[in-house]
C-alpha positions as CSV (number, residue, x, y, z in Angstrom):
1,X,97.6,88.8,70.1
2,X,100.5,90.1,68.3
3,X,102.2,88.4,65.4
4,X,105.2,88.0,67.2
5,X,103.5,87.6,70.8
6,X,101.3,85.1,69.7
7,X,103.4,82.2,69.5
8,X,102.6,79.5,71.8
9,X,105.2,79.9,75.0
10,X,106.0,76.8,76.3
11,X,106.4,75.9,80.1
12,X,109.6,76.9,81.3
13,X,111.4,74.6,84.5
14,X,110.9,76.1,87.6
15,X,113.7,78.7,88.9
16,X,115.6,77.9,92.2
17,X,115.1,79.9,95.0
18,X,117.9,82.8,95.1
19,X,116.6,83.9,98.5
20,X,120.1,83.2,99.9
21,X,121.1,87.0,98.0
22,X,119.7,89.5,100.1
23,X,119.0,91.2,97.0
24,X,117.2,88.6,95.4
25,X,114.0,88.3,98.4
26,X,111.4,90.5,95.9
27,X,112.3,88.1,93.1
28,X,111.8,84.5,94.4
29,X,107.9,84.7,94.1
30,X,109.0,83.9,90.1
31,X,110.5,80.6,91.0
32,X,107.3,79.0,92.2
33,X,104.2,81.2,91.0
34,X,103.2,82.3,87.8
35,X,99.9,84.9,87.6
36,X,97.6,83.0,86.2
37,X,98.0,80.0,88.2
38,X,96.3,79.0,90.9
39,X,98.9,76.9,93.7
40,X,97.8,74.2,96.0
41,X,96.3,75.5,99.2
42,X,99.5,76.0,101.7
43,X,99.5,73.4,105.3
44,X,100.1,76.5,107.7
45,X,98.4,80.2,106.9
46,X,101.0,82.5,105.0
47,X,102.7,85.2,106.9
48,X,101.6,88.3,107.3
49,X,102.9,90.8,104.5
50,X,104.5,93.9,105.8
51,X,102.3,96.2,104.1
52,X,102.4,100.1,104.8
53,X,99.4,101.7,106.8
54,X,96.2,101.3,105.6
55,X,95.3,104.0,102.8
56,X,92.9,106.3,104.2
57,X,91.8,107.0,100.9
58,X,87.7,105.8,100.4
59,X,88.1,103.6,97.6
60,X,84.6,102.2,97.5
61,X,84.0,106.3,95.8
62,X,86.7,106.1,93.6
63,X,86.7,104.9,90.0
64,X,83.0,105.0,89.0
65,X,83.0,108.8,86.8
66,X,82.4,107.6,82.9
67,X,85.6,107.3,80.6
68,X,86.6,110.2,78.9
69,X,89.8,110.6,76.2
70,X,93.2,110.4,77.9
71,X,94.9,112.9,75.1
72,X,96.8,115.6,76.1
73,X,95.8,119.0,75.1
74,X,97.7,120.7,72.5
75,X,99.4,122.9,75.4
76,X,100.2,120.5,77.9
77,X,103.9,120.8,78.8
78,X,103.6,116.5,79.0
79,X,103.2,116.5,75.1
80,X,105.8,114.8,73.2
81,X,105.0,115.9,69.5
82,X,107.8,115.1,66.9
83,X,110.5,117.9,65.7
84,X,109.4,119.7,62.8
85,X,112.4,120.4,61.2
86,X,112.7,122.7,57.9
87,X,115.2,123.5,55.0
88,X,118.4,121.9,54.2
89,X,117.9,119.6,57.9
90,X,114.7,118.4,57.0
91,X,116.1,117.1,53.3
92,X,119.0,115.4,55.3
93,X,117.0,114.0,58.1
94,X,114.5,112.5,55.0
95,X,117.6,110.9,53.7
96,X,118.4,109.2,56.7
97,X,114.9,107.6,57.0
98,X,113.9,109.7,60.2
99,X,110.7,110.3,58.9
100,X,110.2,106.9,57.7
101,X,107.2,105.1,58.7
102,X,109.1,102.4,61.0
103,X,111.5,105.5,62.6
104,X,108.3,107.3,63.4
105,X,106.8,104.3,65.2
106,X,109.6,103.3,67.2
107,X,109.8,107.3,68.4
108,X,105.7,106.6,68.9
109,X,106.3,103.6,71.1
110,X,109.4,104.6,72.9
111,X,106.4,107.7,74.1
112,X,104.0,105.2,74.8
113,X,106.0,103.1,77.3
114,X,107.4,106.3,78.8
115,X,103.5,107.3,79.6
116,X,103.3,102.9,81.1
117,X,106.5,104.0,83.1
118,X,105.1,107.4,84.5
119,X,101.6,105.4,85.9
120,X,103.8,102.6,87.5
121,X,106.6,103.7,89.2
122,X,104.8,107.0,90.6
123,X,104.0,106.5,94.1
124,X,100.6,107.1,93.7
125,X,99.3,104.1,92.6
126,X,100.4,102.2,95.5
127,X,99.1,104.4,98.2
128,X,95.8,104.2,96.5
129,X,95.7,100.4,96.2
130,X,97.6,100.3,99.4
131,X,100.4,98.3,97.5
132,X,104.0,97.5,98.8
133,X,106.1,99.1,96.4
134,X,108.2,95.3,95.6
135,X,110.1,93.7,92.3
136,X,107.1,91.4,91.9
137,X,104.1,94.1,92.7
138,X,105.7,96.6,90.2
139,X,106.1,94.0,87.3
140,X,102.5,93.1,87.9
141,X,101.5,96.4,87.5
142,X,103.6,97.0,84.6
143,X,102.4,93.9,82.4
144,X,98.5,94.9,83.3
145,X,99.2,98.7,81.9
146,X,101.0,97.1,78.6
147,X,97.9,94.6,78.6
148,X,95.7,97.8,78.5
149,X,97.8,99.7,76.0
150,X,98.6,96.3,73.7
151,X,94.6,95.8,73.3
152,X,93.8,99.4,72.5
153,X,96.2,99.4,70.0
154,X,94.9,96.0,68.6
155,X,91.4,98.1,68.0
156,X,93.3,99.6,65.5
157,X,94.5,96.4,63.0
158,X,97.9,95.8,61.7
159,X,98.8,99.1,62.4
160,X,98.3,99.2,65.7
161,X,99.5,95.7,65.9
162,X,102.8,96.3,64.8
163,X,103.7,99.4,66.7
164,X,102.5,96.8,70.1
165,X,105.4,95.0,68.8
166,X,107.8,97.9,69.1
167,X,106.7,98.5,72.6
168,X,107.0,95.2,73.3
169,X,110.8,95.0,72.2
170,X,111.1,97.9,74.8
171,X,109.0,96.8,77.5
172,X,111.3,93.3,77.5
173,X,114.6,95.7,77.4
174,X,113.3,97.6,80.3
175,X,112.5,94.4,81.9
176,X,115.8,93.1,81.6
177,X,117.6,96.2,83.2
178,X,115.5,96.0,86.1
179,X,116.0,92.0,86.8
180,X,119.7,93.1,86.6
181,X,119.5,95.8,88.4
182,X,117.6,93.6,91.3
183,X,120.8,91.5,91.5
184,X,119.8,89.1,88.8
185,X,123.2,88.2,86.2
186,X,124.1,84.3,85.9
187,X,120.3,83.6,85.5
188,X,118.9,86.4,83.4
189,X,118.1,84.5,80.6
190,X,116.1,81.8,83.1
191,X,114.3,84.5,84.7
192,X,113.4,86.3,81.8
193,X,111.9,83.3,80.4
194,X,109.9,82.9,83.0
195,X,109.0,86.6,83.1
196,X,108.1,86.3,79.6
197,X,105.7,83.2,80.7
198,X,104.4,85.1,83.0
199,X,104.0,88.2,80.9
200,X,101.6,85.8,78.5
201,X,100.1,84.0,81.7
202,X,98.6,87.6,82.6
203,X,97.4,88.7,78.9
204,X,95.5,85.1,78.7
205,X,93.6,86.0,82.3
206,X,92.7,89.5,81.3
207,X,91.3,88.9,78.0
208,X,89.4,86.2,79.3
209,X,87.9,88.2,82.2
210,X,86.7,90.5,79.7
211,X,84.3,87.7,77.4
212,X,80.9,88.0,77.8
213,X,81.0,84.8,79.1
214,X,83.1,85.8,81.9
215,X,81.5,86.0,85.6
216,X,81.0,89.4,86.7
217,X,83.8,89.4,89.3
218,X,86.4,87.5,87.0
219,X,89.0,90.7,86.4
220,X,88.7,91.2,90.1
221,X,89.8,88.0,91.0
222,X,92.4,88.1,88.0
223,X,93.8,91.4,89.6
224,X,93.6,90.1,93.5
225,X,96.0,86.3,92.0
226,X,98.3,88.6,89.8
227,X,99.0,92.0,91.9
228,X,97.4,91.4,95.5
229,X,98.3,88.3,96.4
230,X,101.4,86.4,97.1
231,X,100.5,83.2,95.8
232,X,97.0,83.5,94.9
233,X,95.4,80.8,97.2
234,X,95.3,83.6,100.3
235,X,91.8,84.9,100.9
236,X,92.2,89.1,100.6
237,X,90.3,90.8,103.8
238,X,88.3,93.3,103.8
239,X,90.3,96.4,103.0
240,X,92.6,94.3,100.4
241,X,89.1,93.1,98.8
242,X,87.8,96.7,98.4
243,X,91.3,97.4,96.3
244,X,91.4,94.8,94.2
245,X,87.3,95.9,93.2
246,X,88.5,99.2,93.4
247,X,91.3,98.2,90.8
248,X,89.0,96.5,88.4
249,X,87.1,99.7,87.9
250,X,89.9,101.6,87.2
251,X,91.1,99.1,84.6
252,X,87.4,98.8,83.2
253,X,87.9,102.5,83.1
254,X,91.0,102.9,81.5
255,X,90.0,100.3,78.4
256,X,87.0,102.6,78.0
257,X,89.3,105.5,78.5
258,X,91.9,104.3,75.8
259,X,89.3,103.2,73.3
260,X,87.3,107.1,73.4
261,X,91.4,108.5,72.6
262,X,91.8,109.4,69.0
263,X,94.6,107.9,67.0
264,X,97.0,110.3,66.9
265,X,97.1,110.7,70.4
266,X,97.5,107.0,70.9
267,X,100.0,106.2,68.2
268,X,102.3,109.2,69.0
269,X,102.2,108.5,73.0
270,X,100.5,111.9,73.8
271,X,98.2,110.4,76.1
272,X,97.8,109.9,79.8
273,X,96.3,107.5,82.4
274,X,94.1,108.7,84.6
275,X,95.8,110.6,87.6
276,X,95.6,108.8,90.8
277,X,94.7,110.9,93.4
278,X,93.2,111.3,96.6
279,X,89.8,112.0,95.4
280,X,87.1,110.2,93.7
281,X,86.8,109.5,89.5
């Protein structure tokens, strides 16, 4: 996909169980599962998840408006547009490579994965999806909004290509605080490895639900393995069926979305995903 992220990863060993740390119960699904993978049918029926109240939200409505650019207009206060400096700073700043083409795309990507950060840790999506806000459900989320972001900015060559490389050195940094910040420190380096597996297991699935020879319902069962589920052998009922279709719209959305933004608004970060409201789109 990326120079860098296309490398064959190999098959990491399998992570023990850290369920004894309190801390660590969001995190052991990683030991076990990865996204794409589909386990062996379990003997007994898995436990019920402790999911919130079910939305009330009507998601069968939701997610079928047309795309439609996601830049932000000149004067929205979310805009992030770079310093335009003057005079003796400017000649300084020049001198110091700030306006060199690799400073400008790091400032571009560091945007970008603020605008990944915004959609995934804001409540909203998990009311609407009826998700339980967990270690493993938000890192699902977060590798299918850097899936959507990393393919946009393919459409645009080696350009595009390398600044996906940039956000990618920041999505992994991010990562890593977070696993620490879950409890995570003797094994970070294991876990990360199988994070990154896991991050590749995902991109694989999506792309491939998108062929032409895909089966029509292939990113919805993609989505219900990688974010619904707990191991991805559990049958979804009905309301947790109607997310994960409601979910592939709004990711078939957000590609066309994403593809209909210009350039500048994609390479500088001053773009945003669809708000995720109580309404239909």
């Amino acid at each position: 996909m990326l120079p860098r992220l296309a490398r064959v990863v190999t098959q990491t060993s399998k992570l023990r169980s850290l369920t004894t740390n309190g801390s660590m119960k969001n995190l052991s699904f990683f030991s076990r599962y990865g996204y794409a993978t589909v386990a062996p049918a379990a003997a007994d029926p898995p436990p019920k998840k402790d999911f919130p109240s079910k939305s009330p939200i009507n998601l069968d409505k939701m997610f079928w408006s047309k795309p439609c650019s996601l830049a932000l207009p000149k004067d929205s206060p979310l805009r992030i547009d770079e310093p335009d400096y003057v005079g003796i700073r400017r000649f300084i700043l020049k001198l110091m490579m700030f306006y060199s083409k690799q400073s400008m795309s790091i400032r571009g990507a560091n945007v970008i994965y603020k605008r990944i950060i915004a959609q995934v840790d804001k409540p909203a999506i998990y009311d609407v999806f009826n998700l339980e806000k967990t270690f493993k459900i938000t890192f699902s989320l977060l590798v299918l909004h850097m899936w959507l972001v990393l393919r946009r900015l393919k459409e645009d060559g080696q350009e595009g290509v390398d600044l996906g490389q940039y956000v990618y050195e920041i999505y992994n940094h991010d990562v890593e605080l977070r696993v620490s910040k879950a409890g995570v420190n003797l094994l970070l380096a294991k876990w990360m490895k199988e994070l990154e597996r896991i991050f590749y297991g995902n991109v694989v699935a999506y792309d491939a639900a998108l062929l032409p020879e895909a089966k029509p319902n292939e990113l919805q069962i993609k989505l219900w393995r990688n974010v619904f589920s707990d191991d991805g052998t559990t049958t979804p009922d009905n309301t947790d069926l109607k997310a994960a279709q409601a979910m592939a719209r709004y990711v078939r959305r957000e590609l066309g979305s994403l593809s209909l933004t210009d350039n500048e608004s994609i390479f500088s970060g001053n773009f945003s995903f669809t708000p995720l409201e109580n309404k239909p789109l």
